[in-house]
C-alpha positions as CSV (number, residue, x, y, z in Angstrom):
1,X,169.7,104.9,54.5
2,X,171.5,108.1,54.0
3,X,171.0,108.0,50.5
4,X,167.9,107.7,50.8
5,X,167.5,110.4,53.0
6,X,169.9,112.9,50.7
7,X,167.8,111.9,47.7
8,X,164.2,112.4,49.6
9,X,165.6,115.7,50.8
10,X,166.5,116.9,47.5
11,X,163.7,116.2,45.7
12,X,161.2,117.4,48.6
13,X,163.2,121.0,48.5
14,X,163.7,121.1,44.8
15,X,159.6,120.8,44.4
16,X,159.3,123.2,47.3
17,X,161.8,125.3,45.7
18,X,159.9,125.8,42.2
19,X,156.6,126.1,44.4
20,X,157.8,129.3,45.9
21,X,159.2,130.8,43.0
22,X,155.7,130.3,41.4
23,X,154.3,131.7,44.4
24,X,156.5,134.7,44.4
25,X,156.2,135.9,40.9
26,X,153.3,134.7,39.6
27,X,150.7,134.1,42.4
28,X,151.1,136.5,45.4
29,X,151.4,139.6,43.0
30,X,148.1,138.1,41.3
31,X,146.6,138.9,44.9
32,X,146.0,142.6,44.3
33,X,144.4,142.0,41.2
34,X,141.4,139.8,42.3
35,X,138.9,142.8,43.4
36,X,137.8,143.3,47.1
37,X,134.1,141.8,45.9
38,X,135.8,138.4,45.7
39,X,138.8,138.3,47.0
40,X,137.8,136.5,50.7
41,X,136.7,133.8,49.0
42,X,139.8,133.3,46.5
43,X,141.8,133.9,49.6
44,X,140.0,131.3,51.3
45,X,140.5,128.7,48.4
46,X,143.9,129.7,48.1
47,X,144.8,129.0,52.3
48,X,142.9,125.6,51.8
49,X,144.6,124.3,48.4
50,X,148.0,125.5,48.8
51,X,148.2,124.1,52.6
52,X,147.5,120.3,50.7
53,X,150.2,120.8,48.3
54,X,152.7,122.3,51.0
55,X,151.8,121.1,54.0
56,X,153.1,117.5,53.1
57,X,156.0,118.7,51.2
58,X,157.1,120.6,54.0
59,X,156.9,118.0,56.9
60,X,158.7,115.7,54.7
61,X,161.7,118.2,54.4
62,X,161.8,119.0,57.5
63,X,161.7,115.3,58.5
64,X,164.3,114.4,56.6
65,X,166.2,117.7,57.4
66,X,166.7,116.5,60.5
67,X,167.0,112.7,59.8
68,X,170.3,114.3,57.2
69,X,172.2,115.4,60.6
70,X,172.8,111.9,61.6
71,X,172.2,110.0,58.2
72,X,174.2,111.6,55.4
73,X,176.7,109.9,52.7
74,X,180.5,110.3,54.1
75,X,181.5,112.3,51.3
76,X,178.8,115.2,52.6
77,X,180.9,117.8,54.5
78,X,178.7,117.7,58.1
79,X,178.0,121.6,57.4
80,X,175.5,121.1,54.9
81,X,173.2,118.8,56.8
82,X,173.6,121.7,59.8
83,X,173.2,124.5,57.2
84,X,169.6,122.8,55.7
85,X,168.6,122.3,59.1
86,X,169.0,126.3,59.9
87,X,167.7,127.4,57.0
88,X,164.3,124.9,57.5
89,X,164.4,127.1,60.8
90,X,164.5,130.2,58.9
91,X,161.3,128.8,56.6
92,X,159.3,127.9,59.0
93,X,160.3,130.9,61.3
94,X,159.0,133.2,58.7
95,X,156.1,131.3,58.1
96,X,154.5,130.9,61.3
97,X,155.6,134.4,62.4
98,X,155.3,136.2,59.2
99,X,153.4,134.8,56.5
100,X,150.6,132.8,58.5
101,X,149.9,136.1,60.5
102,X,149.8,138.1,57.2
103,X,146.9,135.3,55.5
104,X,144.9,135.6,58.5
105,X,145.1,139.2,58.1
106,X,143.8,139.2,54.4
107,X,141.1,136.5,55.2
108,X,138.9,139.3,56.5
109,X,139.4,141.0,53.1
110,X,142.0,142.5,50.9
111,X,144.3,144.6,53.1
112,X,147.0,146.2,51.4
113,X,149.7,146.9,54.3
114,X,149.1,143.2,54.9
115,X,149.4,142.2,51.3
116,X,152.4,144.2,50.4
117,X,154.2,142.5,53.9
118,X,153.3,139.3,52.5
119,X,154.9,139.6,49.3
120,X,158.0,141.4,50.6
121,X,158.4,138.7,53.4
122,X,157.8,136.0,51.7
123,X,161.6,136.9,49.9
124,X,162.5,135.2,53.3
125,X,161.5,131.9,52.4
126,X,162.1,132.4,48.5
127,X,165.9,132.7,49.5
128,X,166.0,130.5,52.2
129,X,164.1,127.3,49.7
130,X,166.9,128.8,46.8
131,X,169.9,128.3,49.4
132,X,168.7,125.2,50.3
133,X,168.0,123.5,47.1
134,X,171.6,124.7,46.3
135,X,173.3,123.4,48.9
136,X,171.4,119.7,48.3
137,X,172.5,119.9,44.8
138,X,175.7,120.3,45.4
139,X,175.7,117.3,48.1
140,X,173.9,115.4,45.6
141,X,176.5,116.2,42.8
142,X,179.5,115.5,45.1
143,X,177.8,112.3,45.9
144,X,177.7,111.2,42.5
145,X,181.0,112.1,42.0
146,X,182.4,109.8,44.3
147,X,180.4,107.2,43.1
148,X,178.4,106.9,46.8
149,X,174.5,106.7,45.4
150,X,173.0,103.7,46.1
151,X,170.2,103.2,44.8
């Protein structure tokens, strides 16, 4: 079971790691370049498609997240469950306080003071999914290591 649960925790984080990244670079600075004549719309689409491909992703980490307190391989210092935990906090913190506030803001149409708080917030979760993934590797690698895995 633990293994299970460290393997399902790494690969959900790892995906939502390279989502945000994408996010951060690429997307979200793409924002200001859509044109106020369109832009509702795209941010419409965007709130609607990228909430299928999170949404899932997240519950399962977070799931699992919390599952890793109590089921983790022995060799797993009992920090880094604790540590993943927090900084799922930290994500979903900023998203529901921050980021969710900031696309309800920009569904009435392109507002820059909203955009630009978006994109500098959204660092938050960027370093918190970066720590994480991190951290999971590492738990991952010292599992191999001992020779723990089984799958």
């Amino acid at each position: 079971m633990s293994d299970f649960v460290l393997l399902v925790q790494i690969a959900s984080t790892c995906l939502l790691t390279g989502l945000i990244w994408t996010i951060q670079v690429v997307h979200y600075p793409l924002f200001a370049d859509v044109g106020q004549e369109t832009f509702t719309d795209y941010q419409a689409k965007h709130a609607r498609r990228i909430t299928v491909v999170v949404g899932p992703l997240m519950l399962i980490e977070a799931s699992t997240a919390l599952a890793m307190v109590t089921f983790h391989p022995a060799v797993v210092p009992d920090w880094i469950p604790w540590t993943g935990l927090a900084l799922v906090a930290v994500i979903w913190s900023s998203t529901a306080l921050i980021q969710v506030p900031c696309h309800a803001r920009l569904t009435a149409g392109f507002d820059l003071a909203a955009y630009r708080r978006l994109v500098r917030s959204n660092w938050i979760r960027t370093a918190a999914w970066t720590a994480r993934a991190t951290v999971l590797l590492w738990a991952g690698w010292l599992a191999l290591q001992r020779g723990t895995v089984q799958i």
